[in-house]
C-alpha positions in Angstrom: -28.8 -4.6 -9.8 -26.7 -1.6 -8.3 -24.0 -1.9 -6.1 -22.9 0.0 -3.4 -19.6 1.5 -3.0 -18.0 -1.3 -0.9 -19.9 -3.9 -2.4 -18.4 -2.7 -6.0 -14.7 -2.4 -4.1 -15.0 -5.4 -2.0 -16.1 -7.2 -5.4 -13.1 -5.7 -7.6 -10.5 -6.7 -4.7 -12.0 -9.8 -4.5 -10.9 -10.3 -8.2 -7.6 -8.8 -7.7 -6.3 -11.2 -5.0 -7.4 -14.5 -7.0 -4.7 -13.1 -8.8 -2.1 -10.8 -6.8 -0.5 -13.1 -4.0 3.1 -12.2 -2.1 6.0 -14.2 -1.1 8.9 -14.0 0.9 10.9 -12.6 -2.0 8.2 -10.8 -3.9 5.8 -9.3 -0.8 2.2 -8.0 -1.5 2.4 -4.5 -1.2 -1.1 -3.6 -0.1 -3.1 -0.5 0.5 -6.1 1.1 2.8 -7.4 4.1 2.6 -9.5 5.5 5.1 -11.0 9.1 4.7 -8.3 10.8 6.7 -5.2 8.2 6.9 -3.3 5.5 4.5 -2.3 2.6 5.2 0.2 0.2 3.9 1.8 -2.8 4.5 4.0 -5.7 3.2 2.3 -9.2 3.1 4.0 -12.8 2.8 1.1 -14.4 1.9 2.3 -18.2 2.0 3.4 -18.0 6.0 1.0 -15.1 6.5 3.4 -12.3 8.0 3.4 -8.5 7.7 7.4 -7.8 6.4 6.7 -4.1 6.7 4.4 -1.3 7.7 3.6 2.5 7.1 1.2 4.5 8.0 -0.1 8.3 8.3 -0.4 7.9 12.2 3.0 7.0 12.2 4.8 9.3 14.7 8.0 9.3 12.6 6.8 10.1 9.6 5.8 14.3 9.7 2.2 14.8 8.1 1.4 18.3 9.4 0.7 20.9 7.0 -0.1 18.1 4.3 -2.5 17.4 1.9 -3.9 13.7 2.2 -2.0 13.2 -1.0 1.5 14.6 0.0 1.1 12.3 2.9 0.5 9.1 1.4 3.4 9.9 -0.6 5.7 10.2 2.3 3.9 7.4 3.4 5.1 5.5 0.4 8.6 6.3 0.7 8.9 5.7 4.4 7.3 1.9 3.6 10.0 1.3 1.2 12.7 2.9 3.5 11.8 0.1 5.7 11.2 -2.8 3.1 15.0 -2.0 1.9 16.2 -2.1 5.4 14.3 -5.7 5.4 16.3 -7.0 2.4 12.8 -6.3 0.3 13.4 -4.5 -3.3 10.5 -6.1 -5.3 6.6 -6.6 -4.4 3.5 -6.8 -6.1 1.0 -3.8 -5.9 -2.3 -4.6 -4.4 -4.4 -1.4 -4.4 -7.3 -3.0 -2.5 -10.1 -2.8 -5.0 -9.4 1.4 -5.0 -8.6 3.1 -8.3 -5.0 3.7 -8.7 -5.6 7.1 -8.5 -5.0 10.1 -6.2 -4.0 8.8 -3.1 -3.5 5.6 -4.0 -0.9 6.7 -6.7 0.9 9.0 -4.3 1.2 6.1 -2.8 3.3 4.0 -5.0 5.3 6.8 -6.7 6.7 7.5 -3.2 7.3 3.6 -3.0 9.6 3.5 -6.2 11.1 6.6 -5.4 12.1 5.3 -1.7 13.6 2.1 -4.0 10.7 -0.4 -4.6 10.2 -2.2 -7.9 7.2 -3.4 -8.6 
C-alpha cells in the first residue's frame, strides 16, 4: 500500500514524537514548513507552553530578496536570539516528519549559530 505525502510525514512524525518530548530546561525545538514560509517554535511539552517563536512573516526579521533557504536561516537565528533572551540554551530538534534537509537544515544551522545546542 502507497502512501501519500502527508500520510508518509504524518506517519514518520508520529514516530519521532513517541520519542522527542521538551521540558522547561530542554524545549522541543519544532519545525513547519509551508511552501512559502517556516515556522518554528519552542515547546514545554509537560505544561504545554510555547517558550519561543519565529517565523518568516515575522515583521522584524527582513526576508526580502531571499531565497526560502536564506530565510529559514535567519529564521533560525532570530528563534534562538529569543530562546537565549528566555534563559533557553539547549532543546531537542523536532523536524516534524520533514527530511533534515534544505530548509529544514537552514533552519537549525542558523539556530546553533544564534547560540542553541542541541
Amino acid at each position: 500500500m502507497a502512501f501519500s505525502k502527508t500520510e508518509r510525514r504524518d506517519k514518520i512524525k508520529r514516530r519521532v514524537r513517541g520519542v522527542v518530548s521538551g521540558t522547561a530546561s530542554r524545549p522541543r525545538l519544532t519545525v513547519f514548513r509551508s511552501n512559502k514560509e517556516i515556522y518554528a517554535q519552542m515547546v514545554d511539552d509537560v505544561s504545554g507552553r510555547t517558550l519561543a517563536a519565529a517565523s518568516s512573516r515575522d515583521k522584524d526579521i527582513a526576508t526580502d530578496g531571499m531565497n526560502k533557504s536564506q530565510a529559514a536561516h535567519e529564521v533560525g537565528k532570530k528563534l534562538a536570539e529569543r530562546a537565549v533572551a528566555a534563559g533557553i540554551e539547549t532543546c531537542a530538534f523536532d523536524r516534524n516528519g520533514y527530511l533534515y534537509h534544505g530548509r529544514v537544515k537552514q533552519l537549525a544551522d542558523g539556530a546553533r549559530e544564534g547560540g542553541l545546542k542541541f
